[in-house]
SETI-58957 format. One record per residue: residue in three letters; x, y, z of N, C-alpha, C in turn. Coordinates in steps of 0.05 Angstrom, whole numbers, padded with zeros to 5 digits, always signed. Example, Ala and Ser with C-alpha at 12.3 -4.5 7.8 and 13.67 -1.06 7.14 Angstrom:
ALA+00264-00114+00156+00246-00090+00156+00264-00066+00156SER+00257-00045+00142+00273-00021+00143+00258+00001+00157
// end
This chain:
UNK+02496+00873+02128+02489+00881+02101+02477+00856+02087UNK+02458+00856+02076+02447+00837+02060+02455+00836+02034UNK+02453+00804+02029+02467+00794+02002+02462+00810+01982UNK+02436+00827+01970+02433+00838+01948+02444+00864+01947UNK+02445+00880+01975+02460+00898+01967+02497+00896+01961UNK+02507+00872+01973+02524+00858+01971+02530+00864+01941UNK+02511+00844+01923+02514+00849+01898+02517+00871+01881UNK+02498+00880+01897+02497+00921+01879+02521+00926+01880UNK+02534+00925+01907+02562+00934+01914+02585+00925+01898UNK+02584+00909+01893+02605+00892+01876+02601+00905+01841UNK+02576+00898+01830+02569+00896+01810+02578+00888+01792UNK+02582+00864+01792+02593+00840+01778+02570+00814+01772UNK+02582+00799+01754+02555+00776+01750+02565+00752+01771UNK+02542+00735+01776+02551+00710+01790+02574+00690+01776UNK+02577+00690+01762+02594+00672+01743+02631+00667+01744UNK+02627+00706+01752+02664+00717+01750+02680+00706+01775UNK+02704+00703+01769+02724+00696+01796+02742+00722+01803UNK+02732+00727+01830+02748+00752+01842+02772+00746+01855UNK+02799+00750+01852+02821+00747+01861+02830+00775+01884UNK+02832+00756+01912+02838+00774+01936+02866+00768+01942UNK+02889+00780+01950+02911+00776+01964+02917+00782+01980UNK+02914+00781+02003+02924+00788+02030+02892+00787+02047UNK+02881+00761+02031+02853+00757+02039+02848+00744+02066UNK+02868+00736+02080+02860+00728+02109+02839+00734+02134UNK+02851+00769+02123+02848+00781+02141+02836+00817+02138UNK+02835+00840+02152+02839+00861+02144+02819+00868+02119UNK+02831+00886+02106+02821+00900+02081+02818+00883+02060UNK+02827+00849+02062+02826+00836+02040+02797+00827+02041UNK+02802+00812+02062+02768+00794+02080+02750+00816+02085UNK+02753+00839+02090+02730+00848+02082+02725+00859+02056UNK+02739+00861+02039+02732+00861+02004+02727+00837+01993UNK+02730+00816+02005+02709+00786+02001+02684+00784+02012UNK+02678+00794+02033+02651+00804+02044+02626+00815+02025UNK+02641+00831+02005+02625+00843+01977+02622+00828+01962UNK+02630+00806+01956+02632+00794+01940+02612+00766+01936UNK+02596+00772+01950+02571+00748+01934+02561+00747+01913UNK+02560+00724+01908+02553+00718+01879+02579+00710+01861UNK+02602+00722+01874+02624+00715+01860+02643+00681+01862UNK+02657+00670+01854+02671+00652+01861+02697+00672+01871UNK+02699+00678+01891+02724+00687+01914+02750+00666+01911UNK+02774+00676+01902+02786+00659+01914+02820+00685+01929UNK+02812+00667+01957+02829+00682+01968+02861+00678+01979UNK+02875+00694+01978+02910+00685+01968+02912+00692+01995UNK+02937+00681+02010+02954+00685+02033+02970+00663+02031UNK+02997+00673+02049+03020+00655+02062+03007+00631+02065UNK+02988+00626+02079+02978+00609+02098+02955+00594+02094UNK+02954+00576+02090+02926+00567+02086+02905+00564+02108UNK+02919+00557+02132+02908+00551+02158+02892+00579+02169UNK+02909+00602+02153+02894+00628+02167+02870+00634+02145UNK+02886+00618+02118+02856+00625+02094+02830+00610+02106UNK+02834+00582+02109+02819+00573+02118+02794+00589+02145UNK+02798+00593+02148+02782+00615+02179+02772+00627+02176UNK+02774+00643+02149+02771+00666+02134+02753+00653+02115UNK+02763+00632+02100+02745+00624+02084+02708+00602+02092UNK+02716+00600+02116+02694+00579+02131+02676+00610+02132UNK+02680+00637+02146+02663+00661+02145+02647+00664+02118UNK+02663+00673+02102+02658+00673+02077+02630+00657+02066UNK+02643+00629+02074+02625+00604+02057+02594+00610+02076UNK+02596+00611+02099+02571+00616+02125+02558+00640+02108UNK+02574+00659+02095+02547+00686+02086+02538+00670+02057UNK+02547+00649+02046+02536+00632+02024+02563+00649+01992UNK+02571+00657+02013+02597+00657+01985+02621+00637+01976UNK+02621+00631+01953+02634+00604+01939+02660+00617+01942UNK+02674+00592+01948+02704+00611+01964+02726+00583+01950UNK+02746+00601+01942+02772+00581+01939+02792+00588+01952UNK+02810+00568+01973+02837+00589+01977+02862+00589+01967UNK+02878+00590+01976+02906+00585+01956+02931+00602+01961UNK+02947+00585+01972+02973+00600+01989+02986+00608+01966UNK+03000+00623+01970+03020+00634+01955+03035+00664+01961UNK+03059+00664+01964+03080+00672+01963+03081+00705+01942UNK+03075+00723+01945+03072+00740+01917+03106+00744+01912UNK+03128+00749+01927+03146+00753+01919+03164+00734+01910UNK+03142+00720+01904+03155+00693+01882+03152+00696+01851UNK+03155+00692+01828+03142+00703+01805+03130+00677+01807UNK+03138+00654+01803+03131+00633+01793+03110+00629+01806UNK+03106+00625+01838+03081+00631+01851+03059+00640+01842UNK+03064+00660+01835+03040+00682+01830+03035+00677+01806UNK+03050+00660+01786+03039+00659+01762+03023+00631+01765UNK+03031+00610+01780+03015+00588+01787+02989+00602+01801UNK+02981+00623+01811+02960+00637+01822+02938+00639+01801UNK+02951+00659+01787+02938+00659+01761+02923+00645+01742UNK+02939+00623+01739+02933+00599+01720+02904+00588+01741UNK+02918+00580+01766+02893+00566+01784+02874+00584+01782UNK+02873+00610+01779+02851+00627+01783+02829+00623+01755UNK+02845+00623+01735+02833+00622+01711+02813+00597+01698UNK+02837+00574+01714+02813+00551+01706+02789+00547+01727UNK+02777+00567+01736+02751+00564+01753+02738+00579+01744UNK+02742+00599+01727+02728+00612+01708+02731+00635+01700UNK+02723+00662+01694+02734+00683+01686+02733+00705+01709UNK+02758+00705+01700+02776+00724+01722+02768+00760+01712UNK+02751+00768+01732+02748+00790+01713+02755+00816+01753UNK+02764+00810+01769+02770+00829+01786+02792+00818+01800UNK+02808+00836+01814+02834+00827+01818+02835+00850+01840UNK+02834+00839+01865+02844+00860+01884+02871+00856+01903UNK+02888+00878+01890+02921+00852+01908+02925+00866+01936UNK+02912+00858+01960+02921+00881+01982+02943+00863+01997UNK+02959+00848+01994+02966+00838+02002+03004+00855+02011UNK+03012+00846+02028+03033+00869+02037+03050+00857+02053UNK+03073+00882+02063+03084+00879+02087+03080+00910+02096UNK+03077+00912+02114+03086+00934+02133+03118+00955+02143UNK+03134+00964+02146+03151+00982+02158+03158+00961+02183UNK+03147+00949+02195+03158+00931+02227+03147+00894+02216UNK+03149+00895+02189+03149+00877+02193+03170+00855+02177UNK+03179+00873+02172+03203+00858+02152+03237+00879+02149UNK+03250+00873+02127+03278+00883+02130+03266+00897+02104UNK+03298+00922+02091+03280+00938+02063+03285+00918+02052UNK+03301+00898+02044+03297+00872+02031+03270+00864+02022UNK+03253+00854+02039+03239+00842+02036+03212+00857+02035UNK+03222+00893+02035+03189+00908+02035+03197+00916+02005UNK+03230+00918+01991+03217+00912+01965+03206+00892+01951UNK+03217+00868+01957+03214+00847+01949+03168+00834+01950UNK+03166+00846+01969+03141+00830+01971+03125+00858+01957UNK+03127+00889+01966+03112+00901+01967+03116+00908+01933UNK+03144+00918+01926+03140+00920+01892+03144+00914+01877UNK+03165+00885+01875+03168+00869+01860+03140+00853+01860UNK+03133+00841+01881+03099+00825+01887+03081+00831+01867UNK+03080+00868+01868+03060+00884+01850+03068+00880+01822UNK+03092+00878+01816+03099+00881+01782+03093+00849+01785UNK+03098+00828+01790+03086+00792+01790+03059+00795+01790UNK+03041+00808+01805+03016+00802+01804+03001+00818+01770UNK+03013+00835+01764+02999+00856+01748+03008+00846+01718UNK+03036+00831+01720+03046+00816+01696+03028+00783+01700UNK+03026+00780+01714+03008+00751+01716+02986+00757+01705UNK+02963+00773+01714+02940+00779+01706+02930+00787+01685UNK+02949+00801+01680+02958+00817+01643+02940+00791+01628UNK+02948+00777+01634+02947+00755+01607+02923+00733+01618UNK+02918+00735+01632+02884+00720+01649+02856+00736+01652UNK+02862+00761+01655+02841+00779+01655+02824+00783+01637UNK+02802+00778+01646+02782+00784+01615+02780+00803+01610UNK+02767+00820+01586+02756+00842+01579+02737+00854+01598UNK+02743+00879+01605+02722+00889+01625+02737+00890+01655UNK+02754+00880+01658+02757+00867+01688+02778+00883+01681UNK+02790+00892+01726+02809+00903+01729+02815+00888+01750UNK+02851+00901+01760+02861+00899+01775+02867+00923+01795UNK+02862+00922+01816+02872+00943+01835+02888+00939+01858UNK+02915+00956+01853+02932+00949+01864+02928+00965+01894UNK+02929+00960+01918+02941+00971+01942+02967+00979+01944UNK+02965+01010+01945+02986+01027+01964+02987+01036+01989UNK+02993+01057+01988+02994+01061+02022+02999+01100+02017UNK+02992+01105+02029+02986+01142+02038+03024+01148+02042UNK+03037+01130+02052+03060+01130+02056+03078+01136+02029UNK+03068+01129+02006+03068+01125+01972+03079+01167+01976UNK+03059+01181+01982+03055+01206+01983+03066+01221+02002UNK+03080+01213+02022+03096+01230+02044+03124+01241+02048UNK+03130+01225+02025+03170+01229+02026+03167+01243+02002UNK+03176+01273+02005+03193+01276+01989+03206+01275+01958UNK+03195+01269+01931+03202+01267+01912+03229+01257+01913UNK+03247+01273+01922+03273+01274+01915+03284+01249+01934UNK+03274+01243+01951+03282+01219+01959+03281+01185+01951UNK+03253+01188+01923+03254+01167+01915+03265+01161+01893UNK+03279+01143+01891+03294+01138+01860+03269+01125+01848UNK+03263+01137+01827+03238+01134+01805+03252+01130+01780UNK+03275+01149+01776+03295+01135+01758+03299+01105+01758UNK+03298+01087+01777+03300+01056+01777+03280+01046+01768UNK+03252+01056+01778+03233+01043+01768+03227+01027+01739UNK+03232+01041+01718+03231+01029+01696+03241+00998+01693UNK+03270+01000+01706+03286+00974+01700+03280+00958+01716UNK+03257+00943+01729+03241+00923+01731+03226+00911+01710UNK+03224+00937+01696+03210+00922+01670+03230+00904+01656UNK+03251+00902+01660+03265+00889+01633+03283+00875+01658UNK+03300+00875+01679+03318+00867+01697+03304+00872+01724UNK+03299+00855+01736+03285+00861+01770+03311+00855+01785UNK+03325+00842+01780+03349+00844+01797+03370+00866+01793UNK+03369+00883+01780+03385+00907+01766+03365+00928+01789UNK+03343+00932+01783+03320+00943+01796+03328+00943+01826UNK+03320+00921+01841+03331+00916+01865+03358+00913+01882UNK+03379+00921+01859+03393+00931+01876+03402+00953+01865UNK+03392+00967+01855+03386+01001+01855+03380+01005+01870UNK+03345+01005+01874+03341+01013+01897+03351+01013+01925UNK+03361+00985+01933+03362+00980+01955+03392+00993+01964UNK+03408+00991+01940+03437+01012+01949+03432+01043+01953UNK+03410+01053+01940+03397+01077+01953+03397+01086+01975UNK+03378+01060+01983+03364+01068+02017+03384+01059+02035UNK+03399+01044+02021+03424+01049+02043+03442+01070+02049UNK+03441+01094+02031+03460+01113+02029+03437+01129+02064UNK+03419+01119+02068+03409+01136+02095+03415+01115+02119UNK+03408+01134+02132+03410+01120+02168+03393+01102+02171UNK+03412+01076+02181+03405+01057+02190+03366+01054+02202UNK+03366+01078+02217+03345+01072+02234+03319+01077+02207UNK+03318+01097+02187+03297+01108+02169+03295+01085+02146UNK+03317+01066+02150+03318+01046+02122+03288+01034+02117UNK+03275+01027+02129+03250+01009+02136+03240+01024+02127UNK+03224+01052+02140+03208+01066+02134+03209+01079+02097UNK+03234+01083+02100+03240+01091+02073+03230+01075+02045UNK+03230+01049+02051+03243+01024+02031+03214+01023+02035UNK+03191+01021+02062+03165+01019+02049+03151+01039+02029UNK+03165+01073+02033+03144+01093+02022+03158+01080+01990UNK+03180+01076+01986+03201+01077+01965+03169+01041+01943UNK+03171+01027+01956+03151+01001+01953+03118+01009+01934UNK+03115+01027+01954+03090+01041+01951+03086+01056+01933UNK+03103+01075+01933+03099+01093+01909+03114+01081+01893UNK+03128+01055+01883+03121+01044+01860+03107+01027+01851UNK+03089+01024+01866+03056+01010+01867+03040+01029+01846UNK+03051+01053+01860+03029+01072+01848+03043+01075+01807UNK+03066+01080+01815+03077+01088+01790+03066+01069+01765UNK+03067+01033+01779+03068+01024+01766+03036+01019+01752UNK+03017+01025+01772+02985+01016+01766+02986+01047+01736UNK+02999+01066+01742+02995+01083+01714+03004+01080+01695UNK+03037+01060+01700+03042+01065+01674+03031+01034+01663UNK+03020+01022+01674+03012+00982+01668+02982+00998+01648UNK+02974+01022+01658+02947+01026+01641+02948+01029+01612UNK+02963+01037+01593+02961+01022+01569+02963+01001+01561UNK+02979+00981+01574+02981+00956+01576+02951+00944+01575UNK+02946+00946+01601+02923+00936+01602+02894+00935+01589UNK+02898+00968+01571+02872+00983+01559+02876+00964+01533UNK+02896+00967+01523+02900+00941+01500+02892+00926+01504UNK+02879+00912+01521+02868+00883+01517+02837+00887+01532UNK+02831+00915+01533+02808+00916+01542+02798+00920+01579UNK+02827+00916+01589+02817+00918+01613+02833+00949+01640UNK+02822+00945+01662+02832+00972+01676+02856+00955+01699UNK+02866+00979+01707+02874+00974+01725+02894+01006+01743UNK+02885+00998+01772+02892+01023+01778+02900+01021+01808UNK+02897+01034+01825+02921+01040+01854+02893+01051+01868UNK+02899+01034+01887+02878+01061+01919+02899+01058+01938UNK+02913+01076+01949+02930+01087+01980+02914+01098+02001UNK+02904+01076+02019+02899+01077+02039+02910+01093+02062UNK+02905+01103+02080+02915+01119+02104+02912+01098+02119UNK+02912+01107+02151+02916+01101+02174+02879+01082+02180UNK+02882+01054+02181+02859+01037+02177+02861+01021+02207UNK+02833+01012+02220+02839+00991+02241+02843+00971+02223UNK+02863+00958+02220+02856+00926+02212+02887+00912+02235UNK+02886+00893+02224+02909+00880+02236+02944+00893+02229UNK+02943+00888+02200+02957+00908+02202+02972+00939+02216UNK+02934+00956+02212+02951+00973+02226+02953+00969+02255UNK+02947+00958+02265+02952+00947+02288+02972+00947+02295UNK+02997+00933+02285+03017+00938+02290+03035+00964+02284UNK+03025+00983+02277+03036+01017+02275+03043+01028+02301UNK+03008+01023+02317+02997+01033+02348+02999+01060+02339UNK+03013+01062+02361+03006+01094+02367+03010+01110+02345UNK+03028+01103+02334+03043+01121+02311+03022+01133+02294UNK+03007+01107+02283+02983+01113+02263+02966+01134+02277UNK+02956+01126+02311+02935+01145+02317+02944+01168+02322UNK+02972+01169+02326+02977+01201+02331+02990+01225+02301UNK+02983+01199+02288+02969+01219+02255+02953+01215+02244UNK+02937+01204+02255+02917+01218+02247+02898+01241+02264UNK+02905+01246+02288+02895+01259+02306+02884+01286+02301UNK+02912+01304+02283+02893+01322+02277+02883+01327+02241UNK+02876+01310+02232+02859+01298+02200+02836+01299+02203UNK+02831+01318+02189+02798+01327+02180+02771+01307+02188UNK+02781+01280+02191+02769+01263+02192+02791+01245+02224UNK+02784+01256+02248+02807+01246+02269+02803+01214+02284UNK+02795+01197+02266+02805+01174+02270+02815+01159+02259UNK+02817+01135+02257+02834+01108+02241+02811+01106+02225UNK+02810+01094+02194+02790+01092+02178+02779+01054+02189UNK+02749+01058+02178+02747+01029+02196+02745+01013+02166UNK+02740+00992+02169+02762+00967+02152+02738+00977+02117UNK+02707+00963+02130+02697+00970+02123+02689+00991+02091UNK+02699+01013+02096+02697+01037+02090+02722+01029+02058UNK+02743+01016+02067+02766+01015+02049+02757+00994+02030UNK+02737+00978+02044+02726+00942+02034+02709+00959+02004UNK+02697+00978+02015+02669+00987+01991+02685+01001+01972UNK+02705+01019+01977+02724+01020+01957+02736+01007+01934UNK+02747+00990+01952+02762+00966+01925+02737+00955+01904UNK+02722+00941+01920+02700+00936+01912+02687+00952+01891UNK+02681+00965+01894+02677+00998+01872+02696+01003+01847UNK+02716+01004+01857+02744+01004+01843+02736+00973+01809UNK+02735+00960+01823+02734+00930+01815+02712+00929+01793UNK+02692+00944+01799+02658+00933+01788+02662+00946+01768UNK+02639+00943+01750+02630+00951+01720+02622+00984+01724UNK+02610+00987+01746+02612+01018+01752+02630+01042+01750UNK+02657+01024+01752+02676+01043+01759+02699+01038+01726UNK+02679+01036+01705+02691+01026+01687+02705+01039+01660UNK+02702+01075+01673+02723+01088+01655+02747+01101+01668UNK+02752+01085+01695+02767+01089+01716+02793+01074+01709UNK+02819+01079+01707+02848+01070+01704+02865+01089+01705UNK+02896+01081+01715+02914+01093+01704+02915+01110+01726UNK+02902+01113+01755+02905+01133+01773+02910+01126+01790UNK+02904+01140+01819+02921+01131+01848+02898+01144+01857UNK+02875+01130+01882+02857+01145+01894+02863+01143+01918UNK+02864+01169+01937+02876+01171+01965+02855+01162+01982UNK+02864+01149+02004+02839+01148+02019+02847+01155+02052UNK+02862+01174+02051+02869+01181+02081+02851+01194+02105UNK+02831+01202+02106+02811+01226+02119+02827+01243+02127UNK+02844+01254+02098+02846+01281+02104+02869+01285+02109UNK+02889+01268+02117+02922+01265+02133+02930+01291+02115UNK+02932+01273+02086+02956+01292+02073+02944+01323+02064UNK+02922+01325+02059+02901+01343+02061+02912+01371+02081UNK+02908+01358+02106+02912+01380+02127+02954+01383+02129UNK+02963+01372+02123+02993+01372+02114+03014+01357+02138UNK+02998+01340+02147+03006+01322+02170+03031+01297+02158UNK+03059+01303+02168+03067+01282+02158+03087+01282+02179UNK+03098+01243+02189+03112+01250+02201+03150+01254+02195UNK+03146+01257+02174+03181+01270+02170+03173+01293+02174UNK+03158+01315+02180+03158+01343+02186+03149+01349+02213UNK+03148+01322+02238+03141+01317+02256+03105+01337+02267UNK+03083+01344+02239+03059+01363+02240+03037+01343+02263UNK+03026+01353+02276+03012+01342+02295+02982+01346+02282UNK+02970+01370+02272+02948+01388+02266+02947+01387+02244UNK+02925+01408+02235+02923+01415+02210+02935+01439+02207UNK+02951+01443+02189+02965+01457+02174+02971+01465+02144UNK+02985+01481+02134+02988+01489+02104+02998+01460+02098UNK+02988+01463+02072+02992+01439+02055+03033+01428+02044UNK+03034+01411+02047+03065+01401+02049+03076+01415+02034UNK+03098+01428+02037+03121+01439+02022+03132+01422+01998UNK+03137+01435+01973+03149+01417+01948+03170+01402+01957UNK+03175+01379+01947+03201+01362+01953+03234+01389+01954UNK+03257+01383+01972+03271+01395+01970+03297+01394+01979UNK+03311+01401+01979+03346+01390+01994+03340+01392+02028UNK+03330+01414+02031+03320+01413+02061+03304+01387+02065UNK+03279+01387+02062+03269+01363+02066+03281+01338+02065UNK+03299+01336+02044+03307+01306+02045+03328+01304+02067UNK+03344+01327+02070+03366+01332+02097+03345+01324+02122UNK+03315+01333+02129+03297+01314+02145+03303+01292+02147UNK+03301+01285+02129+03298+01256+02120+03326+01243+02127UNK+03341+01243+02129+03371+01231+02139+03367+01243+02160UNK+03372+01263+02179+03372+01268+02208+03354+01240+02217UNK+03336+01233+02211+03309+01225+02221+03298+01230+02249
// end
């Protein structure tokens, strides 16, 4: 793709600083790919893996900063911020940054996946210029369990106590079997990703700016990589029967982000090809396409503990 359509894509001025998280690699690095003209600066654990990422970057002639950091740190992420701001105006914010179901304990998939999200969205609050948004990453997983299985009742009390918050939840997901905890504690993560990019939208409209949620499906990146099979054998029978390629999610955010998409907030846009669509989920072990998911229910959640 060449630089100018690059730009179109973005549609942002040369001037602004775009904030990537989980920019190493995946869906982040390629939503830095759009981004010419911009000052990039891209967040991970690691600098050694930013770096690698960021030498690509700099070769397509994009001005690149990197900068480790920790999201389930607050203080971290607020030192993010600040660094982000004095390089100039921060007017896009894409946080894909995560953990996965295999890659951590539910500990730490609330801790990074929705505590991370309420740090990044309270940091930015107050750095973001007028015009500019933030878009948070969920996951299709946000949408598969069940209503009745997620305590949404807890959600609020992050706003005021995150440690009250977190161990609500997490005494929750312990009331299930050992083996579903993980999986649980990620959809449980996710869909308060989502909850939270709707209710942060007056927040944010107050000072002029957006911010909102895209839930990705089943993607090649590194990430899903580590799913394997699982991912490909749901998506197998989705309207659309492969893994989405990185790409495709990159022009999204990107979209999401720009001046184009600028009476856009306050929502959750799915991007599964079709998963939840055709009614494929695997707590109802659906292979195909089928009638569309049954309402949350005592049955279903009784699924949901058997596992």
């Amino acid at each position: 793709m060449n630089d100018s359509l690059r730009e179109s894509e973005a549609g942002l001025r040369t001037d602004q600083v775009c904030v990537i998280t989980g920019g190493g690699s995946g869906m982040g690095l390629a939503t830095a790919q759009l981004m010419t003209g911009h000052h990039v600066v891209l967040v991970g654990r690691t600098e050694r893996k930013l770096d690698k990422a960021a030498a690509s970057l700099r070769a397509a002639g994009i001005t690149v900063t990197v900068h480790a950091c920790d999201i389930a740190d607050k203080q971290s992420v607020q030192d993010l911020a600040r660094h982000a701001a004095s390089l100039g105006p921060v007017t896009a914010v894409v946080h894909a940054a995560g953990q996965s179901p295999h890659m951590g304990s539910a500990e730490q998939l609330i801790d990074a996946n929705a505590l991370g999200t309420l740090y990044v969205n309270d940091a930015f609050l107050d750095v973001l210029e007028p015009g500019g948004c933030v878009v948070d990453v969920s996951s299709m997983s946000a949408h598969m369990v069940p209503g009745i299985a997620l305590p949404r009742w807890a959600y609020p009390v992050a706003r005021t106590d995150v440690h009250a918050f977190r161990r609500r939840v997490l005494r929750w997901i312990n009331l299930f079997p050992r083996p579903v905890r993980e999986g649980l504690a990620y959809a449980i993560s996710k869909d308060f990703v989502v909850w939270l990019a709707r209710n942060d939208a007056t927040r944010f409209g107050a000072r002029g700016t957006r911010v909102l949620s895209v839930s990705p499906g089943s993607f090649d990146t590194p990430m899903g990589d580590v799913e394997g099979d699982e991912a490909l054998a749901l998506v197998a029978g989705a309207p659309i029967p492969r893994l989405g390629h990185v790409d495709e999610i990159a022009h999204l955010l990107a979209f999401c982000v720009s001046e184009r998409a600028g009476y856009l907030t306050g929502t959750d846009i799915l991007c599964d090809g079709g998963v939840l669509a055709a009614g494929i989920s695997p707590l109802r072990r659906r292979t195909g396409p089928q009638a569309p998911s049954e309402p949350a229910s005592q049955e279903n959640v009784d699924r949901v503990l058997v596992g």
